[in-house]
C-alpha positions as CSV (number, residue, x, y, z in Angstrom):
1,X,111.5,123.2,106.6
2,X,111.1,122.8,102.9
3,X,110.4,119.7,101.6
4,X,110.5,118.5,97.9
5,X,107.3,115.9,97.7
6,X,108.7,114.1,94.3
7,X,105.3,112.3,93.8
8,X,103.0,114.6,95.6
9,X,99.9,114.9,93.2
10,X,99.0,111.2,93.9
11,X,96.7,109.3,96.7
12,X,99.5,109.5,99.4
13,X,101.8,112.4,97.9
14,X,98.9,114.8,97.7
15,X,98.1,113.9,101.8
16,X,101.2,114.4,102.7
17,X,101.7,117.8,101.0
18,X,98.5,118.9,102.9
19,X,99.7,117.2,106.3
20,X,103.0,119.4,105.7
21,X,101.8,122.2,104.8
22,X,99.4,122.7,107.3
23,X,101.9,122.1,110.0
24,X,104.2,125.2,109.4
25,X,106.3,123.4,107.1
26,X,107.2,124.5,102.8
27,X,105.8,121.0,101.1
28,X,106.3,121.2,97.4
29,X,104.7,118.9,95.1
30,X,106.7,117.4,92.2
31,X,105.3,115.4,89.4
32,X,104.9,115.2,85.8
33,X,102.1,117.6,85.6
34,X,104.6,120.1,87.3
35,X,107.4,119.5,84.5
36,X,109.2,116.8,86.8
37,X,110.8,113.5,85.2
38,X,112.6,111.2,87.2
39,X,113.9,108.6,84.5
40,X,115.0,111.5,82.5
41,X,116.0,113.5,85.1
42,X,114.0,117.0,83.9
43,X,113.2,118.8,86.3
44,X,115.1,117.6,89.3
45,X,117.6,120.1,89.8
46,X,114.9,122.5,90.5
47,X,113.1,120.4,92.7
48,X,115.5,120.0,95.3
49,X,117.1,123.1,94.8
50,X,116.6,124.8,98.2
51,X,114.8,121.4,99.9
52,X,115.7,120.2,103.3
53,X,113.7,116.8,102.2
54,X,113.3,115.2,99.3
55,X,110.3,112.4,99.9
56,X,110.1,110.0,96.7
57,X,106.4,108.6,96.6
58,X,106.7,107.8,92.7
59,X,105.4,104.6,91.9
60,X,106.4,102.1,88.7
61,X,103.8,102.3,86.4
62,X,103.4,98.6,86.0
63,X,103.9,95.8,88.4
64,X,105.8,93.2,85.7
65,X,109.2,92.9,84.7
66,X,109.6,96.6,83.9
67,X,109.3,97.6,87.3
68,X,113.3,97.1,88.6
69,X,114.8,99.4,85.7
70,X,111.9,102.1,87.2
71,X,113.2,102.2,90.7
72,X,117.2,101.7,89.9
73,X,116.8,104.9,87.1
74,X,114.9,106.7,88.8
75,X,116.7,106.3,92.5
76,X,119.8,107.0,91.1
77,X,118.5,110.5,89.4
78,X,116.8,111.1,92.6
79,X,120.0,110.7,94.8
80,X,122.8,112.0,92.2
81,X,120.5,115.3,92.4
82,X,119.7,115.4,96.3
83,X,123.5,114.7,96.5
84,X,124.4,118.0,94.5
85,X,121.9,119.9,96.3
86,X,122.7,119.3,99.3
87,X,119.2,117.6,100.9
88,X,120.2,116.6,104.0
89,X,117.3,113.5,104.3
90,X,115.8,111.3,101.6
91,X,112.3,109.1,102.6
92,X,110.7,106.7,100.4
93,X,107.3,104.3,100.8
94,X,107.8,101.0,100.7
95,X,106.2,97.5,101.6
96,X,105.7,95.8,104.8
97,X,107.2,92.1,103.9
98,X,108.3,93.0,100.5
99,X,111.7,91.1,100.9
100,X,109.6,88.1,102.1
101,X,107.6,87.4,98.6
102,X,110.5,86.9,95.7
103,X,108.3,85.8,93.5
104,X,106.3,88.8,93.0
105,X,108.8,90.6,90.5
106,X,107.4,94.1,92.0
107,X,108.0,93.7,95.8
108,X,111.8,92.2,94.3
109,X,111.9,95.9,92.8
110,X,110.9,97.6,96.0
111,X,113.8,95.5,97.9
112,X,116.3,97.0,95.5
113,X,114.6,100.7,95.6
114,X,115.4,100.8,99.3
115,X,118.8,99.5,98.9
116,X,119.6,101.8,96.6
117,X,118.7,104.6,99.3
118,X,120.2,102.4,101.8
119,X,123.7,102.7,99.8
120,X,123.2,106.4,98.4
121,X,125.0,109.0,99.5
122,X,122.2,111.1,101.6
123,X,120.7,110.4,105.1
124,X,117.8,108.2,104.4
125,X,114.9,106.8,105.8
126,X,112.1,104.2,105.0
127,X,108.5,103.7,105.5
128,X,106.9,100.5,105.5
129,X,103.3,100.3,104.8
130,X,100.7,97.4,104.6
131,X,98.2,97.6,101.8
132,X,96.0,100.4,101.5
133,X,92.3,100.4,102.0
134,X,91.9,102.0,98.8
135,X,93.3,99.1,96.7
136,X,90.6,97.1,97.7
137,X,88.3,97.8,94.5
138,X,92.0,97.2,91.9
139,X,92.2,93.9,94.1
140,X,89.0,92.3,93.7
141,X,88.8,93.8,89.8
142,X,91.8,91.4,89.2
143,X,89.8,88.1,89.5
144,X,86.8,88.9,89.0
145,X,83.7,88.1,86.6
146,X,80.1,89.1,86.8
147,X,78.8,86.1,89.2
148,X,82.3,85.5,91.6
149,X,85.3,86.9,92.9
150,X,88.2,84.8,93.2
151,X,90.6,85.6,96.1
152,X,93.2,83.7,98.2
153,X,92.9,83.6,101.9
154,X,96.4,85.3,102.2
155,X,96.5,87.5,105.4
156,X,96.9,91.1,104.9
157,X,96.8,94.4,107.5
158,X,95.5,97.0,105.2
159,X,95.3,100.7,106.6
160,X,94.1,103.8,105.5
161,X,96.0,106.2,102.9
162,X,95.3,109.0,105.3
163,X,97.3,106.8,107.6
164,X,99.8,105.8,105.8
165,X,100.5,110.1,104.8
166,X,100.4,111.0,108.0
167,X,103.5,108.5,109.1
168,X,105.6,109.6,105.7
169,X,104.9,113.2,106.9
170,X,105.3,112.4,110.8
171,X,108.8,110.7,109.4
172,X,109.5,113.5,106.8
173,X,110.1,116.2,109.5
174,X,112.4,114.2,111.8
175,X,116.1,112.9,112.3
176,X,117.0,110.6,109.3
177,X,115.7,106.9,110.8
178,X,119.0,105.2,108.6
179,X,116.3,102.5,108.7
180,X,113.0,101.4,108.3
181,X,109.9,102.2,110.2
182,X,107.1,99.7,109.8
183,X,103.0,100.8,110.3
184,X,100.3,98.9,109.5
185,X,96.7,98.9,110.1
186,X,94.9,97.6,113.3
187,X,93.2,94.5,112.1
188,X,94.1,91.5,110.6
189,X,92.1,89.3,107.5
190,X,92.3,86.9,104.9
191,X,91.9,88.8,101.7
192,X,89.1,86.5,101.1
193,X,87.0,87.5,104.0
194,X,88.1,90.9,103.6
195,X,86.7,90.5,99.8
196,X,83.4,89.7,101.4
197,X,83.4,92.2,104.0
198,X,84.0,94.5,100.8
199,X,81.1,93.4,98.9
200,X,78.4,93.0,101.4
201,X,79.0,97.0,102.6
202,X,78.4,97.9,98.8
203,X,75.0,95.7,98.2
204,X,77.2,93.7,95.9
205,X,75.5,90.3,95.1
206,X,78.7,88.2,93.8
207,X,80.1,85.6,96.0
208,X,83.9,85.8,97.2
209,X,85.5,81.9,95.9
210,X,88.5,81.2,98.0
211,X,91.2,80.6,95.5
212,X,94.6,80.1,96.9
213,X,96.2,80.8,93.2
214,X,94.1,83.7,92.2
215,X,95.9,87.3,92.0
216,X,99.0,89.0,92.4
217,X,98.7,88.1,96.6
218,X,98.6,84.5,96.3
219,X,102.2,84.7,95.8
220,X,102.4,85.5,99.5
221,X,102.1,82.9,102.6
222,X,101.8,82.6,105.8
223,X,102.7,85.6,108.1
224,X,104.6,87.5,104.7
225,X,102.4,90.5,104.9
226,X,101.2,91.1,108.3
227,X,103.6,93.7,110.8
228,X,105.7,92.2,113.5
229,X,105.7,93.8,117.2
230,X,108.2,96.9,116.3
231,X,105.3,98.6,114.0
232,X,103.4,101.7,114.4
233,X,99.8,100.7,114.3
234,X,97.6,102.7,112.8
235,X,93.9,103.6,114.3
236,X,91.5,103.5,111.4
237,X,89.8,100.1,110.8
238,X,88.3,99.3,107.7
239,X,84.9,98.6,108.5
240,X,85.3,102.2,109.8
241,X,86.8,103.5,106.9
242,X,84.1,102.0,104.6
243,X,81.4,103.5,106.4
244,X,83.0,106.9,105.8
């Protein structure tokens, strides 16, 4: 099967290319650096040209208010050309709970990128991840000064980016869902604790402050971010994954 990774020279693109590959299966890896512009739409016709799959793991480059006009350009590039080449199956990465926090503009944006795909004209599917281990460091950077670390206690479900390749790939090479499929990591935390849980593995002397306002996941309550019972759950946990 050959499958056009649009994406595929980042932290989960690059995985999943590997994951492919090594399986028997023609992954291609499509980004800038390889002459490939989804806004503009360079490149694209060669891209697909040929694939099976196209899986879009492109990413806005900013979380604000640009972030909509990103995933309506370049989802309708994206599909116009699978269309015309006749790609039978189109995956994306999304958000567990994105369409439960409106008032981050950037999980609004993720919402409309997967119901773009969810209205395009080629067989689709969706996968939903928590947030990745990986962001950890981007998270606590946000709030931070040299003494504390500012973090709400907003639960979260992060997994590993291994983790989260291996479903896109495991989803890549199947039957079109024409839905969503959810995975998550096995463990839940309050962002806070898992700030501190963070800091204490890396001999890092400043102290977590509980801040219900601070960062972009304050905007998120309750339940918003955690998997419900349909998920795959993923088997890496974090204190695992930081001792790595």
């Amino acid at each position: 099967m050959k499958i056009a990774v649009i994406g595929g020279t980042g932290l989960i693109g690059s995985q999943v290319v590997r994951i492919l590959n090594a399986s028997g299966h023609e992954a291609v890896p499509h980004s800038p650096s390889t002459g490939l512009d989804l806004l503009s739409g360079k490149g694209l016709t060669e891209a697909l040209t040929g694939a099976d799959v196209v899986v879009n793991l492109t990413n806005s480059p900013t979380f604000d208010e640009a972030s909509p006009a990103f995933f309506q350009t370049s989802m309708d590039n994206m599909l116009a050309a699978a269309k015309e080449a006749g790609v039978g199956h189109a995956v994306i990465l999304s958000i567990v709970g994105a369409d439960q926090v409106p008032d981050l503009v950037y999980y609004r944006a993720k919402v409309l990128q997967e119901d773009i795909l969810k209205a395009g004209p080629v067989p689709y599917s969706i996968v939903r991840a928590t947030q990745f281990f990986e962001f950890m460091d981007a998270v606590l950077s946000w709030t931070a000064d040299e003494n504390t670390v500012r973090l709400p206690a907003t639960l979260v479900q992060p997994m590993a980016a291994a983790d989260v390749a291996q479903a896109v790939a495991d989803v890549s090479v199947g039957a079109p869902l024409q839905g969503t499929r959810n995975v998550a990591g096995p463990e839940v935390f309050p962002l806070d604790e898992l700030g501190r849980i963070t800091l204490a593995a890396r001999g890092d002397k400043r102290t977590v402050v509980t801040d219900d306002t601070a960062g972009m996941f304050a905007a998120a309550s309750g339940d918003a971010l955690i998997a419900k019972d349909d998920a795959v759950i993923a088997k890496t946990s974090y204190r695992e994954w930081l001792a790595r």
